[in-house]
N, C-alpha and C positions, 0 to 999 in steps of 0.2 A: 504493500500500500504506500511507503515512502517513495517508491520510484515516482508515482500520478501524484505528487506532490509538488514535482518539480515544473517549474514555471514551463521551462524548456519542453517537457513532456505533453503538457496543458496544450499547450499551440502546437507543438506535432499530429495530438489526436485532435483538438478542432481541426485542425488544416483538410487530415484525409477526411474527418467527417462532412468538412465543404465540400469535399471534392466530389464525398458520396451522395449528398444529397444537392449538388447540382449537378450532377447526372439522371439523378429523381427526375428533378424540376425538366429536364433534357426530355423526357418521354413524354410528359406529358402536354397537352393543347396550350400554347400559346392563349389562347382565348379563354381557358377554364379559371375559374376562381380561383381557386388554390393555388397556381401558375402568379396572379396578377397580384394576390396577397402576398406570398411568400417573398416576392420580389420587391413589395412594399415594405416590408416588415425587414429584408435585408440592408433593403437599404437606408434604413433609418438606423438601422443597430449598425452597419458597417461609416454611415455620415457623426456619429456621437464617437466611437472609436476612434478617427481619424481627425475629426476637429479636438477630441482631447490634446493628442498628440500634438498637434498645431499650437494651441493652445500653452503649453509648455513649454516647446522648443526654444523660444528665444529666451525666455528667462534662465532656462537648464545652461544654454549655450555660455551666454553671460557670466552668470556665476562659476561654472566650470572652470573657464576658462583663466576666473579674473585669480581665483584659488589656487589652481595647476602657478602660475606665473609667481606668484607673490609668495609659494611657500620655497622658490630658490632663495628668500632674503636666508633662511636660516643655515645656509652653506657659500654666503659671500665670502669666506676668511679660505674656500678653495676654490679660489679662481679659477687654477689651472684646471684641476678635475672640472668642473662642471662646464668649462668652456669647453672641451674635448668633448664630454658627454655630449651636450648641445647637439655640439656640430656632427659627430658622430650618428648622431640620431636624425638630422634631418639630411643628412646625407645618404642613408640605408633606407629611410621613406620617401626619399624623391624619388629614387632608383624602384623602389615598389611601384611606386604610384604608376611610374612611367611604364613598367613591365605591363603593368596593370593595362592601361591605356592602346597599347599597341598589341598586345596581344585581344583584346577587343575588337580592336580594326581590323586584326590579320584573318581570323576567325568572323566575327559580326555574329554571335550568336543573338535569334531576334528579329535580324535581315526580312525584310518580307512578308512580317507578319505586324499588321495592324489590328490593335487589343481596341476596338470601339467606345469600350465600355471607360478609357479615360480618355476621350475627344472631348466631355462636356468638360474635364475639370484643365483641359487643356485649352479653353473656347475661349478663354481670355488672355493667353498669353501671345505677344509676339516675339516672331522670328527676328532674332538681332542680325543686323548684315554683317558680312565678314567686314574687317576692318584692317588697314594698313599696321603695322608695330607702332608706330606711333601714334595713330589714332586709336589703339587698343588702350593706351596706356592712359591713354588721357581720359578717354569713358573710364576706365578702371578706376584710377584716381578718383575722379568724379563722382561715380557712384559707391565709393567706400568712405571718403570723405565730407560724412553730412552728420547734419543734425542725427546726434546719436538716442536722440526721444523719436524723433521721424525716422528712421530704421529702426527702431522696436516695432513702434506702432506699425511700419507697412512693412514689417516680416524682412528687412533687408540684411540676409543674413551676413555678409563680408562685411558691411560695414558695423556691426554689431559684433562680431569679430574683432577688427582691428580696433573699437572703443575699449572694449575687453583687455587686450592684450597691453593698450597704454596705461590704462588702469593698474593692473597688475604689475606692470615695468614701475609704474609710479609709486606704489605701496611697497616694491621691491628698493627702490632709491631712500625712500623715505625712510626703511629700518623701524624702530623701535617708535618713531615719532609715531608711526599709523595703524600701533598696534589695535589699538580699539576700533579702527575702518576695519583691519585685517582681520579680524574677529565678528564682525558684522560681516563680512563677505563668508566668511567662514560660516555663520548660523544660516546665512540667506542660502547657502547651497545647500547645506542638510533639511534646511524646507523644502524646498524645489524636488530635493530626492524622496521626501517625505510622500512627499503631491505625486511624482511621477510613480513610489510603487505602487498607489491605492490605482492607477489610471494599469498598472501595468495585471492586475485583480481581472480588467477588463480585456485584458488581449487574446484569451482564448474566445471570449467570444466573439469581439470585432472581428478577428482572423476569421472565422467560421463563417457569418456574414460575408466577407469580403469574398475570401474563395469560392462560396458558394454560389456567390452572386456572378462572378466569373466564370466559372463555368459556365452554367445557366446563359450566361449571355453570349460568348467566342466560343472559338472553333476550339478542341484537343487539343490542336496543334500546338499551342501556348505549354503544353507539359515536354512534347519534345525539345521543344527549344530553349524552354528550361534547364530539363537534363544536360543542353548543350554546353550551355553557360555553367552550369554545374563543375562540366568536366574541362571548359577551358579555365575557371578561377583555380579549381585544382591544382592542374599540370602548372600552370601559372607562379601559385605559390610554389609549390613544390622546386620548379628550379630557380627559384631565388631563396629557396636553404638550401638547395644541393648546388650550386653555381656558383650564386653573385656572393651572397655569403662569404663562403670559403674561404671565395678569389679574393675578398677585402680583407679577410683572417690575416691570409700567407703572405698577401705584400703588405699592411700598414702594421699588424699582430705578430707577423713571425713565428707564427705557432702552423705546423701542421695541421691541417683539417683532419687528419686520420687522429691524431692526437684530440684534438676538441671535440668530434662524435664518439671518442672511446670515453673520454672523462666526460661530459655531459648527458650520457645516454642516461643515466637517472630521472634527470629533471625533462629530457624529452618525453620522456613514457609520460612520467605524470603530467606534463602539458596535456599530452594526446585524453588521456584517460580522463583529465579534471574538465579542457576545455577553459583554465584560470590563469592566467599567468600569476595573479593575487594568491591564487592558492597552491603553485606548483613553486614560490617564492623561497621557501626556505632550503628547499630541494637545489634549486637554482645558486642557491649563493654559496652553498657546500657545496656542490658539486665547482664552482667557480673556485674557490680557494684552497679545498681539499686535492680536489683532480688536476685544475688548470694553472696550479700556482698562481694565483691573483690575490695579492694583496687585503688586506681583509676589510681595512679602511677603505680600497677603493671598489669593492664589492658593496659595501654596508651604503655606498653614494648609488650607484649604477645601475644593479638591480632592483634595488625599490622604485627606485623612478623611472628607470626603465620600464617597466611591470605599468607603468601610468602613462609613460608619453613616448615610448617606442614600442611601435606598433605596425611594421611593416604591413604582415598578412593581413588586416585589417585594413587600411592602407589602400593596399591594392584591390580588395576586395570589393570597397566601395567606390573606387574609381571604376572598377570594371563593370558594376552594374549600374553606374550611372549613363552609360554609355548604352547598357542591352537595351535599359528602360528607355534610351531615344528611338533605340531601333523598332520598340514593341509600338510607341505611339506617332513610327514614321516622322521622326524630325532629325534634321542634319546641324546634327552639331557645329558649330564654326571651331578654328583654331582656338577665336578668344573662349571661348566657351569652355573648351576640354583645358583650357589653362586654369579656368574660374574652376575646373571641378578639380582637377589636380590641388591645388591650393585648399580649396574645400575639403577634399579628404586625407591631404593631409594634419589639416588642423582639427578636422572633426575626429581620427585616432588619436591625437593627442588629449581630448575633451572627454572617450567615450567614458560614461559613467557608467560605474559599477554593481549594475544588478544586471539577473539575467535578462537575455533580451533587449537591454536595451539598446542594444546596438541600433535597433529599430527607429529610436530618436535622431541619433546623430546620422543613420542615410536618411533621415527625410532632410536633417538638413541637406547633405550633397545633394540632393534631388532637387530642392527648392533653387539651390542659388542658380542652377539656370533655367527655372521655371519648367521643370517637369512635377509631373503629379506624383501628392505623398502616399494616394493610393495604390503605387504602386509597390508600397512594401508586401502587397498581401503575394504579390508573386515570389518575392524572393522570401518570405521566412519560413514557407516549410522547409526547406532545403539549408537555411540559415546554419542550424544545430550540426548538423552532418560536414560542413563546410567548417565550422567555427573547429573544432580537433586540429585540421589542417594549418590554421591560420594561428592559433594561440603556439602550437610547437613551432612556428618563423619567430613567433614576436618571441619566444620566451632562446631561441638561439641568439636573435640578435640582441638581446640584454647579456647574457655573457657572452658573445664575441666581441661587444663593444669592453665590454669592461677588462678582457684583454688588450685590446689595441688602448685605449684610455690609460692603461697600468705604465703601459710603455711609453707614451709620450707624454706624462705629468710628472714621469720621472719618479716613483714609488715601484721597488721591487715586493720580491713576496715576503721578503723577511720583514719589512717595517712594521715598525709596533705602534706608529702614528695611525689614528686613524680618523674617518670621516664622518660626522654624525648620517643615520642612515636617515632616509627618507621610509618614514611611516605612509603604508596604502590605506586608503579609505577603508573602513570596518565591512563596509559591507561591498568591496571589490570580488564578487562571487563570477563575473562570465566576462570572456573578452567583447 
């Protein structure tokens, strides 16, 4: 009975239960009652689900964000580490992202199939025209650049984003003067996660709604080209922890890769098996100092915050399905577009909050910032769970590979007895 306890399970068995009774809804007359209620009734329980979700994102986004930034103030006295981490980390998620992205395009899984059922929530939005690099930049600026009450209010998520982020850099400068802000931001987020897990009570049945209504409305063919997408996020991730990984190990680390899968194969299983990096965490930093000689100070920095804002497989994950979710409601993305979503996902891995599922908040955001619809998570979460094993064992390699290569260039060997205060996860970081 603890297994159908689990959030995860909850929205598995709604999903196929959509799937099964719009297949029902499928047999029977368009015209019959039952047909014309049923689809009433889903679509008000799948409209209250997904305005929830809406409903949240920006404030989750906000707060996340301004918290993740402003708790570097308490490891300002290691410069050196934490600049390495940094940059280490957005250097392994640019490379995701970008895997991500063209592996999308080279494949397209999606291609050719137009989902009907989000043209109405697409019926407001326009197609932005390609635009020169300099004209890219200037709309970009432009629209991340405003009044940061006027991007709450009209959902503008980059620029709600980048308010975020100067916030946090600022209560980061500030130190000690902003503790009682920093402490205020700190309570407004544990509201926010309050509010989002009573909404997330309701996601087996939005899900249910949603899928079912999907069915009921589109062709089958939406499940193989799922599957499709399935197996290119897979193979996807997969060789960027068997490839790019490594290849960053052996030249910036100096550590043989056969060496790092022989000593880390502990904390991969438990990745695979928990699906947490939060929870595969302590696994991970013995195995890091035990097996890979790291430092234990620069483990005690690396790994916990790793575990929070490096996030390749995720990363990639949701760049790649922001891209399927064009192809399902037929719209061509522009250059500036796929950049706004690269950016988008990779900040939205660094923000994702820690319960299960919720991953489901932070792709509505990549979805919104180029104006596709948030309905469209109901395609990607039954497959979510199955995919999410895959993508927590990258993120939880790339927190100790970095904190090898980080060992070596802050200039701390294994034997130092200094060390780095650790970066504490949120209590309730349970799913990537």
């Amino acid at each position: 009975m603890k297994l159908f306890k689990s959030l995860n399970t909850q929205i598995f068995i709604a999903a196929v239960l959509g799937v099964l009774f719009g297949l029902l809804l499928n047999t029977l007359p368009v015209e019959s009652a039952f047909h014309s209620a049923s689809l009433y009734g889903l679509g008000i329980a799948s409209s209250i689900f997904i305005g929830l979700l809406k409903l949240i994102l920006v404030p989750l986004i906000f707060t996340s964000i301004v918290v993740g930034v402003s708790n570097l103030q308490a490891h300002e006295h290691g410069h050196r580490v934490w600049k390495v981490t940094v940059i280490c980390c957005l250097t392994t998620t640019t490379i995701a992202v970008t895997i991500g992205i063209l592996c999308a395009h080279l494949f397209q899984p999606g291609q050719g199939l137009h989902i009907d059922l989000f043209q109405q929530a697409m019926s407001g939005f326009e197609a932005k025209q390609q635009f020169s690099p300099s004209e890219f930049i200037g709309q970009f600026i432009n629209g991340v650049l405003v009044n940061p009450f006027k991007a709450m209010a009209e959902n503008n998520v980059l620029a709600v984003v980048v308010f975020a982020l100067l916030v946090g850099a600022a209560l980061v400068a500030g130190g000690p003067r902003y503790q009682v802000i920093h402490g205020f931001f700190n309570q407004s987020f544990q509201l926010i996660m309050q509010i989002v897990s009573w909404i997330m009570w309701l996601a087996p049945l939005g899900i249910f709604a949603l899928m079912a209504k999907l069915i009921a409305s589109e062709s089958l063919d939406v499940l193989g080209s799922l599957a499709k997408f399935a197996v290119v996020v897979t193979g996807s991730t997969i060789f960027h922890g068997l490839v790019v990984l490594p290849a960053l190990l052996w030249i910036f680390g100096k550590m043989s890769p056969l060496r790092f899968f022989r000593g880390a194969r502990p904390a991969l299983i438990t990745a695979f098996a928990t699906s947490s990096s939060s929870a595969t965490m302590p696994v991970s930093m013995r195995c890091a100092e035990q097996n890979l000689g790291v430092n234990p100070g620069v483990v005690g920095f690396v790994v916990p915050l790793g575990s929070q804002m490096n996030m390749d497989g995720t990363a990639l994950y949701e760049a790649a399905a922001a891209l399927f979710i064009a192809n399902l409601v037929g719209l061509d993305l522009s250059i500036g577009q796929q950049v706004v979503v690269c950016l988008t996902a990779m900040i939205a891995s660094l923000g994702a909050p820690g319960i299960p599922s919720a991953g489901m908040v932070t792709m509505i955001m990549v979805l919104q910032s180029v104006g596709l619809p948030a309905e469209a998570v109901a395609i990607l979460l039954p497959i979510d769970r199955i995919l999410d094993t895959v993508r927590t064992v990258v993120n939880v390699q790339g927190d100790m590979m970095i904190s090898v290569v980080v060992q070596r260039f802050s200039g701390m060997n294994g034997s130092a007895t200094e060390s780095t205060p650790a970066v504490q996860p949120p209590a309730s970081s349970l799913s990537d």
